[in-house]
C-alpha positions as CSV (number, residue, x, y, z in Angstrom):
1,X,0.0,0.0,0.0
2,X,1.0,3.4,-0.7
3,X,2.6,5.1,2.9
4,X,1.4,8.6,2.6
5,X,-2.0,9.0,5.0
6,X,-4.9,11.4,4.2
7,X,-3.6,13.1,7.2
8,X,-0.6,13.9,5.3
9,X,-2.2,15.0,2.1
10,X,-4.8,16.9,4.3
11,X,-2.3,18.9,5.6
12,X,-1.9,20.5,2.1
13,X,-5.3,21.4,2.0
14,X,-6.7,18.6,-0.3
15,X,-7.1,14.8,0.4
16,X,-5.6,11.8,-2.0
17,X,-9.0,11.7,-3.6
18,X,-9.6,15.2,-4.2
19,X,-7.3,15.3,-6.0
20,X,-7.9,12.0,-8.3
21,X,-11.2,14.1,-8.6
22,X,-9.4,17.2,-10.0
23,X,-7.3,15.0,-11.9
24,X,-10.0,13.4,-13.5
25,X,-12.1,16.0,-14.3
26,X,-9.4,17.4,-16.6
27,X,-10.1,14.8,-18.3
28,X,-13.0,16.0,-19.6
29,X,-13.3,18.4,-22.5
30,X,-16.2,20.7,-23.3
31,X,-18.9,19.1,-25.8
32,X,-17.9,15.5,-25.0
33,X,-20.3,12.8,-24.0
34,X,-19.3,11.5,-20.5
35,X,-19.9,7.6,-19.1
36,X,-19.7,9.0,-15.6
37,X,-20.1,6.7,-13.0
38,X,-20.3,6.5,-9.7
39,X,-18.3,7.6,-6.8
40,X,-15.3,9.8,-7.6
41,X,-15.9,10.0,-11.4
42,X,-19.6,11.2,-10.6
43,X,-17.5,14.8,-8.9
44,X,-14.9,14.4,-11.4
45,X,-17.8,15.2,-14.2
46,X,-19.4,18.0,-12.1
47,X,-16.1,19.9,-11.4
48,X,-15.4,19.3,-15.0
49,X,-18.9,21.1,-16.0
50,X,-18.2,24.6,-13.5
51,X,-15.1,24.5,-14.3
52,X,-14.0,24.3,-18.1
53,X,-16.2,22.0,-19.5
54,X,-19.7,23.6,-19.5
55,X,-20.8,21.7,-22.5
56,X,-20.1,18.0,-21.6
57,X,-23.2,15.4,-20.8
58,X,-23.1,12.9,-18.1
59,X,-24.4,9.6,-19.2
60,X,-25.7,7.0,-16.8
61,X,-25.8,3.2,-16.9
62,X,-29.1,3.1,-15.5
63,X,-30.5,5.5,-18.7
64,X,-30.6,8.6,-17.3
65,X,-28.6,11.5,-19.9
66,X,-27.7,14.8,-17.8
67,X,-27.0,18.3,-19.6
68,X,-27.1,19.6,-16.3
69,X,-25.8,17.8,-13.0
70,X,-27.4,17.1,-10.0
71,X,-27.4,19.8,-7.3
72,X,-27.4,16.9,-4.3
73,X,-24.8,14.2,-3.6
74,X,-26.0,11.3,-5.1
75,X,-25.1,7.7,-3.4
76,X,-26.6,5.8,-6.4
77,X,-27.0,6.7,-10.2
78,X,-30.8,6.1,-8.9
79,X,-30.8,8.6,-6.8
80,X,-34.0,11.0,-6.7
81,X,-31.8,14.0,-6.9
82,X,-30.5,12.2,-10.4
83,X,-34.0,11.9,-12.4
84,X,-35.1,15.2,-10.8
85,X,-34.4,17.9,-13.8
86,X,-32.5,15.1,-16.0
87,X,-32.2,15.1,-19.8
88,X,-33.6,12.0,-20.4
89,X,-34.8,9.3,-17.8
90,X,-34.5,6.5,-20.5
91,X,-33.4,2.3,-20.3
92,X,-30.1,1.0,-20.4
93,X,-30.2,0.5,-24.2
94,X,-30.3,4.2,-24.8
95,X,-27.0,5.0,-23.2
96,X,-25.3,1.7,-24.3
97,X,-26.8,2.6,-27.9
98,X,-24.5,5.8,-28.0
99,X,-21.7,3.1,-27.3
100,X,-22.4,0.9,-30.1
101,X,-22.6,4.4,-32.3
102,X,-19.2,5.4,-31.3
103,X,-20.8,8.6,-29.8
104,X,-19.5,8.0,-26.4
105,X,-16.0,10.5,-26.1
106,X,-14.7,9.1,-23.0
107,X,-15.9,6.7,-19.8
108,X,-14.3,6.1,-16.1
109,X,-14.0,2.9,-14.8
110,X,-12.8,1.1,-11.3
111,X,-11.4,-2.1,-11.1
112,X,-10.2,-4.2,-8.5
113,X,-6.8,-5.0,-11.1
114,X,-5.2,-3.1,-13.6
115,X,-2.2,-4.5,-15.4
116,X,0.3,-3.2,-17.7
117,X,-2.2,-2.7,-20.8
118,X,-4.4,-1.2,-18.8
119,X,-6.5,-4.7,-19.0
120,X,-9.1,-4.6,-16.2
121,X,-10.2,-7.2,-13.2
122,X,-13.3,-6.3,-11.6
123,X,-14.7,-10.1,-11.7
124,X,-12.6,-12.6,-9.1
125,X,-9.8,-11.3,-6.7
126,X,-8.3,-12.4,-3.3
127,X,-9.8,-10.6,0.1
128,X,-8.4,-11.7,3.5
129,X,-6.3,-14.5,1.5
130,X,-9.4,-16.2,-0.4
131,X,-9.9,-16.1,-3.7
132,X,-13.7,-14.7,-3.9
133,X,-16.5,-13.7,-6.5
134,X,-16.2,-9.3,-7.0
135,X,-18.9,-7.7,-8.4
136,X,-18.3,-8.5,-12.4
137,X,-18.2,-6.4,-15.3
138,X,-21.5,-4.7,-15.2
139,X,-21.8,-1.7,-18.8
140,X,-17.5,-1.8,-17.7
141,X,-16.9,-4.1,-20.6
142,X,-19.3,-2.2,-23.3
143,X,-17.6,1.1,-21.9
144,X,-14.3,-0.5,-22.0
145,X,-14.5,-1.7,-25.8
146,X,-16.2,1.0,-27.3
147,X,-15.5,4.7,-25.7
148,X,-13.1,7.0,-27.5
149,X,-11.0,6.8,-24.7
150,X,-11.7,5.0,-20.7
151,X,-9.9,6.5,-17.4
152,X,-9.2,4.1,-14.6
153,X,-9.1,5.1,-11.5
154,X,-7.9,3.4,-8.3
155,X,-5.9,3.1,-4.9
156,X,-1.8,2.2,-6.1
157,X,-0.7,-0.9,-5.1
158,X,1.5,-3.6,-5.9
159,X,-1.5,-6.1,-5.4
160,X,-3.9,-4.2,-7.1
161,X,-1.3,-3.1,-10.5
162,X,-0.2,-5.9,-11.8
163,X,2.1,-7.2,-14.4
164,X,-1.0,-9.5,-15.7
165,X,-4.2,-9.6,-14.4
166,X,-5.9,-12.5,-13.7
167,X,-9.1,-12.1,-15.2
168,X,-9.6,-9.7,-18.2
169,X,-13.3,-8.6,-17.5
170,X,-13.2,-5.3,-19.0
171,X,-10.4,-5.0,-22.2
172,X,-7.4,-2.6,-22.4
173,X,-4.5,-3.0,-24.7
174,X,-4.8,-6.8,-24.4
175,X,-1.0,-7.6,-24.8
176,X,-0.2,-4.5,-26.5
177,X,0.5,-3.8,-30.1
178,X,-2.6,-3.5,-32.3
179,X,-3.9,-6.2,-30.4
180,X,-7.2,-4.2,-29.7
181,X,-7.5,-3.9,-34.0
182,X,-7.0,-7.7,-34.1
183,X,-10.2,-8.2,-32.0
184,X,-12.4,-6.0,-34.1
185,X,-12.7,-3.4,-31.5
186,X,-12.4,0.5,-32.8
187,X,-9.3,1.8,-33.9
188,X,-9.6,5.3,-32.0
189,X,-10.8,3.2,-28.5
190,X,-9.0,2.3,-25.4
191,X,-7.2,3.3,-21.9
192,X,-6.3,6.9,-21.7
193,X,-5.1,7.5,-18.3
194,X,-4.7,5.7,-14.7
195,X,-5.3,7.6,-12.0
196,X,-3.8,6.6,-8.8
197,X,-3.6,7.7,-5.3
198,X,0.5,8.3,-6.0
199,X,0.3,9.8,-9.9
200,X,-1.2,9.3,-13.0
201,X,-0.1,7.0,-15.7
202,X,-0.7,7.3,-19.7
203,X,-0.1,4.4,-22.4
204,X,2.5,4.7,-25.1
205,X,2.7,3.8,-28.7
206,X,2.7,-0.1,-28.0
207,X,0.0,0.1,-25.6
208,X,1.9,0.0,-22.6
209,X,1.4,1.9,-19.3
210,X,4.0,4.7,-18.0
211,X,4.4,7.3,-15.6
212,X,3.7,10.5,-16.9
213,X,2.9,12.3,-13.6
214,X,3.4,11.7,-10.0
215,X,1.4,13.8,-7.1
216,X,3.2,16.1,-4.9
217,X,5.2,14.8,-2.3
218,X,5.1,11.8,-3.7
219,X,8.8,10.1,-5.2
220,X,9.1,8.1,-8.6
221,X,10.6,5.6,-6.2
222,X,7.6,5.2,-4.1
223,X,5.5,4.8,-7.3
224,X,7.9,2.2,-8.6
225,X,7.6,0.2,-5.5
226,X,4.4,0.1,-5.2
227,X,3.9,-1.3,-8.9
228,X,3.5,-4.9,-10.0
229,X,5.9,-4.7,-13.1
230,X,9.0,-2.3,-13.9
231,X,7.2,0.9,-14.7
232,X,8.5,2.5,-17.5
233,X,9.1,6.6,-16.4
234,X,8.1,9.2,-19.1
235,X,10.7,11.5,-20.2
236,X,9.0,14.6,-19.8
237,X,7.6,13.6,-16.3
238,X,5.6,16.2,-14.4
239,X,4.4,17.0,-11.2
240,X,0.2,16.5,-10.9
241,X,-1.4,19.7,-10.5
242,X,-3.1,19.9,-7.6
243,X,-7.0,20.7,-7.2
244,X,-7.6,24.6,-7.5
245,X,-9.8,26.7,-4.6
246,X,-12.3,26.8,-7.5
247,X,-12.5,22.8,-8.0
248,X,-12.4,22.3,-4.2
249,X,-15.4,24.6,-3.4
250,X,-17.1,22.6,-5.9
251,X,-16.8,19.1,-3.9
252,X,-16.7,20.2,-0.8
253,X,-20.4,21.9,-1.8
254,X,-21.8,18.7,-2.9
255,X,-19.7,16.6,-0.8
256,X,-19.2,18.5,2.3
257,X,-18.9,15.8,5.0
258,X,-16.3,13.9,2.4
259,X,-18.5,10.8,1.8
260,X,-16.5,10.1,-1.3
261,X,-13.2,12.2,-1.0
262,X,-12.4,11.0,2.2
């Protein structure tokens, strides 16, 4: 596991996962259509929306389309707060429809395993030293196979970035290459971005993750370590920016007792 605390971060004025959030939202650009999610993705897309992408539309799984987000923290996509004032409170075929169309720009995902190719595990994994049964795929594989572009997002650790997952549930990069092109999947599809609780990584050419930024305070050696395979460092690696006054105010308004950013 990583060693820095919340405690620690929180002492710069921003938790680990407020900044993933501002992270995140950045990637988001104006006009796009948006597979938001849940949890951290869900404030990712509003800060995205005050802050430079007024344009973009939140897409749910559950069929719900959003040209304006909810004003209320929502704890499910279900939520009251999320049908009140939506675009469209439609099935899931509608939303996985703009998938199949290639409409979708970009989607965030979770997973319980990442590996190298940005391949994704969200379907068996070991808790307490047993190998056990995880939630499953879920729209993650449609998303995964057919956005422009996905962002991962989760907590960096060797168990949990590995070299090779050990179930693909949700596609990346496959084994790299033009491996994706091999299995019919769209040419201008795939993993954009990881973002971790120590940086963010970004794929290369031959579909393989690097390091392109880590957060502050936090050493390429301590990201290394924590990483299931020899990490390849970007050249031109950076320091993640950290979340602005602006995009704070915005989750601490709708998330003010940090049930997601905690």
């Amino acid at each position: 596991m990583a060693s820095h605390s919340e405690t620690e971060i929180a002492a710069r004025g921003y938790t680990f996962s407020e900044l993933m959030v501002a992270a995140a939202a950045r990637e988001i650009r104006d006009g796009e259509l948006v597979f938001v999610g849940m949890r951290l993705p869900m404030l990712a897309f509003l800060v995205a929306r005050r802050a430079h992408a007024p344009r973009a539309v939140g897409l749910f799984e559950n069929g719900v389309i959003r040209e304006t987000p909810s004003t209320e923290l929502l704890y499910t996509m279900g939520d009251p707060p999320n049908l009140k004032g939506a675009t469209q409170c439609g099935q899931m075929l509608d939303v996985m429809g703009l998938l199949q169309q290639g409409r979708v720009n970009v989607g965030f995902l979770g997973a319980a395993e990442v590996d190298r190719f940005g391949n994704l595990n969200t379907t068996w994994g070991f808790r307490g030293g047993d190998m056990q049964r995880l939630p499953g795929s879920g729209g993650a594989c449609d998303i995964a196979c057919l956005a422009r572009r996905t962002v991962v997002l989760l907590v960096h650790d060797r168990g949990r970035l590995c070299e090779r997952v050990g179930h693909i549930t949700s596609p990346g990069f496959g084994t790299g290459n033009r491996w994706r092109h091999a299995q019919g999947l769209p040419l201008a599809s795939g993993p954009s971005a990881i973002i971790t609780t120590l940086g963010v990584l970004r794929f290369g050419h031959d579909g393989e993750a690097q390091l392109a930024s880590v957060h502050p305070g936090v050493s390429v050696e301590e990201v290394l370590a924590n990483t299931g395979w020899t990490l390849r460092v970007d050249d031109e690696l950076v320091e993640t920016i950290p979340p602005n006054e602006a995009e704070l105010a915005v989750m601490r308004e709708l998330d003010p007792n940090h049930f997601w950013t905690r």
